[in-house]
C-alpha positions as CSV (number, residue, x, y, z in Angstrom):
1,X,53.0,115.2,33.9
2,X,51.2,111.8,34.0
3,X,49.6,110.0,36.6
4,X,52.6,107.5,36.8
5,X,55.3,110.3,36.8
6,X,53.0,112.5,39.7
7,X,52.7,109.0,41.8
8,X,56.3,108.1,41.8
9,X,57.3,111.6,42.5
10,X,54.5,111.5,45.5
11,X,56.3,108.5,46.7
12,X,59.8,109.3,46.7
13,X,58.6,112.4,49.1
14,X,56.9,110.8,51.1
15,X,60.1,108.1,51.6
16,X,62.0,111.2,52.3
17,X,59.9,112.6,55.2
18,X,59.5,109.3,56.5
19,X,63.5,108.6,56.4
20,X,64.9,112.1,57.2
21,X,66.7,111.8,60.6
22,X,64.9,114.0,63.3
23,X,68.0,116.1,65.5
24,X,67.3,113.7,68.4
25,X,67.9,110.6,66.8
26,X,71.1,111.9,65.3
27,X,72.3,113.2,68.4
28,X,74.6,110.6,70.3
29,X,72.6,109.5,73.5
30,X,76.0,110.6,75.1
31,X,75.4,114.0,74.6
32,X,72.2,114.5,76.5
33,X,73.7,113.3,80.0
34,X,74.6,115.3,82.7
35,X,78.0,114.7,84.1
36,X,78.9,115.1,87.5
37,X,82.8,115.8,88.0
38,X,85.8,115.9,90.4
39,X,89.5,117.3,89.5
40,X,92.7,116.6,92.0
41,X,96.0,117.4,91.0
42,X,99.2,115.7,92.2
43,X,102.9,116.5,91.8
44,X,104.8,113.4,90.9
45,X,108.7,112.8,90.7
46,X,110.8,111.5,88.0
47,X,111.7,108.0,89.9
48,X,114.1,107.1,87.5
49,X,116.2,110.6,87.4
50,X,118.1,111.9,90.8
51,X,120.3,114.6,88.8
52,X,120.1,118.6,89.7
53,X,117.2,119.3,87.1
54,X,113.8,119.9,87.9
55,X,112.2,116.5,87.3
56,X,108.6,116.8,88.7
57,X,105.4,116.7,86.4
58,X,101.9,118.5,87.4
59,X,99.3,115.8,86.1
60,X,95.6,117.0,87.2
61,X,92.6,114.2,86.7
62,X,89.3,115.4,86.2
63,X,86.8,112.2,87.2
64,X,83.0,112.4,85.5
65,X,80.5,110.1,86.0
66,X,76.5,110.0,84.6
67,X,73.5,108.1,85.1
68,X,71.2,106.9,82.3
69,X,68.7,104.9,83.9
70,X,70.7,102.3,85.7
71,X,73.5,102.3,83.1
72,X,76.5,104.5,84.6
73,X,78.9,106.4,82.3
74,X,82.4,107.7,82.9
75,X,85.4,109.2,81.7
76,X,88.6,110.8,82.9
77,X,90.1,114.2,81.5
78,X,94.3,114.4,82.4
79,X,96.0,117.4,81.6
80,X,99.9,117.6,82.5
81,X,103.0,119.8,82.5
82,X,106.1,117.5,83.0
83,X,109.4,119.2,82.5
84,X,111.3,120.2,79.7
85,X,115.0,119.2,80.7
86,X,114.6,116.2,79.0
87,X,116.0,115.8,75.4
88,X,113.4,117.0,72.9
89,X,113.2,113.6,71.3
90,X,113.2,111.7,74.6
91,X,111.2,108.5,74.4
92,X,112.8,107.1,77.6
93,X,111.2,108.7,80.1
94,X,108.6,106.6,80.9
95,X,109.1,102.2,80.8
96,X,105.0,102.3,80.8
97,X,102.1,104.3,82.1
98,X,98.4,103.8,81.8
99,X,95.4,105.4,83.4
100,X,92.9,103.4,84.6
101,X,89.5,104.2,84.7
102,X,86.7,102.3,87.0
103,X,83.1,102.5,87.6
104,X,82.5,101.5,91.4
105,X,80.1,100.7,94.1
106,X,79.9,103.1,96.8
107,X,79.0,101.4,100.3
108,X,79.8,101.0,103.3
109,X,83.7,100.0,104.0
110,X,85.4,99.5,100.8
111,X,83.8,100.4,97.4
112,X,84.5,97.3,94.7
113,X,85.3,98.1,91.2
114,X,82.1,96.9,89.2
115,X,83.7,97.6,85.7
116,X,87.2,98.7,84.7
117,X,89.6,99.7,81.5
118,X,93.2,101.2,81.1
119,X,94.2,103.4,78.6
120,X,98.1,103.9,77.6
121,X,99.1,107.2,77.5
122,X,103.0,106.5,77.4
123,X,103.5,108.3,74.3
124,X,101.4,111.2,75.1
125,X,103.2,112.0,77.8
126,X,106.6,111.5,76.3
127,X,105.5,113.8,73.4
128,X,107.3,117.0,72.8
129,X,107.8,120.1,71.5
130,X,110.7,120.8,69.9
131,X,112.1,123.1,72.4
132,X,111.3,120.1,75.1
133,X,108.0,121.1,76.4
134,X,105.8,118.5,78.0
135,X,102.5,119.9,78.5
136,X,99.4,117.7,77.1
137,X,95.8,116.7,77.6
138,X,94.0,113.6,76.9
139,X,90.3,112.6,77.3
140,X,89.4,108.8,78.0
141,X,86.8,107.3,75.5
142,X,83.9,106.7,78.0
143,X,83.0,103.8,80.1
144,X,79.6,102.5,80.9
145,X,77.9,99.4,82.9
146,X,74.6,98.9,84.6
147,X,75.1,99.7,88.4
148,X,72.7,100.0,90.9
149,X,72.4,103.5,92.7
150,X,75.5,105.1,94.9
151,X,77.8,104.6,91.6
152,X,80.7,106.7,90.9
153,X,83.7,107.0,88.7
154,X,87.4,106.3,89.9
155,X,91.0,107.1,88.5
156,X,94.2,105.6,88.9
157,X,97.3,106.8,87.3
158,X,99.9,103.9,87.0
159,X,103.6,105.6,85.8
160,X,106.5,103.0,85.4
161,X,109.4,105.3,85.4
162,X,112.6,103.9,83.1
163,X,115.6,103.0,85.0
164,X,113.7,102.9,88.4
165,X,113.2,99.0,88.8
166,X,110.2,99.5,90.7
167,X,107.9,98.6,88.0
168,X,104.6,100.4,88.1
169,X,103.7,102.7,90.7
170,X,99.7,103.8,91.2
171,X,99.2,107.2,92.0
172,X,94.9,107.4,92.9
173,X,92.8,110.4,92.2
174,X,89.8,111.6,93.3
175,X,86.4,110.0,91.9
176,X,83.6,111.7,90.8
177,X,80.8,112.7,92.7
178,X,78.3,109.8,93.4
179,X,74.9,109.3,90.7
């Protein structure tokens, strides 16, 4: 080899060591906080059905909430089991419904909501399977803001049942445990 072949080869090696991603920095910074959680479970009835089939749904919210520094992250993890006397290819169950996911202040009297986002999940839930089963999960995208200490996260499931006219109705959850 010559000198100009052994240098450029020297450098291109060196550029590699120097620009090879270490574990940590590929890792999202996500991934190294420690969640603190809190599931509740309610029973819900079709408002828009009064007929002789069973018409409730099971839909359990698991709340989890982080701290990273002063920056607070949360999601919420809903799993459900709504009933399966509904046509297979229903789509009609639901006029809306959205879960909304806060980050909030915990004080003394009423906690305000310091950051919050809603996420559809109409079509999960109406999803089936072709014998009519309604059973699902779905995991929010997390949420994050800068919040001072005694934050938590906080769930509300809003369900606008067609045919109802009641419009949306908010059924809250438990939050997370304060970080």
């Amino acid at each position: 080899m010559n000198t100009t072949t052994e240098t450029l080869l020297a450098a291109a090696a060196a550029l590699a060591v120097a620009t090879a991603p270490t574990a940590a920095a590929a890792a999202p910074a996500a991934a190294t906080l420690s969640y603190r959680c809190s599931t509740s479970t309610q029973t819900i009835d079709d408002a828009g059905y009064s007929g002789p089939a069973p018409d409730n749904w099971d839909i359990k919210i698991q709340v989890c909430a982080a701290r990273s520094g002063s920056t607070v992250h949360t999601y919420a993890d809903i799993t459900w089991d709504g009933p399966a006397f509904y046509a297979a290819k229903d789509a009609t169950i639901f006029d809306g419904a959205k879960v909304r996911l806060q980050i909030m202040k915990s004080r003394q009297g009423t906690d305000p909501v310091v950051v919050e986002r809603e996420f559809e999940i109409k079509d999960r839930l109406e999803k089936a399977t072709s014998g009519g089963d309604r059973d699902g999960h779905y995991r929010t995208p997390a949420i994050s803001h800068l919040a001072g200490s005694g934050a938590y996260g906080n769930a509300v499931l809003y369900l606008d049942w067609h045919k109802d006219g009641r419009g949306y109705r908010g059924h809250d959850y438990k939050g997370s445990p304060t970080v």
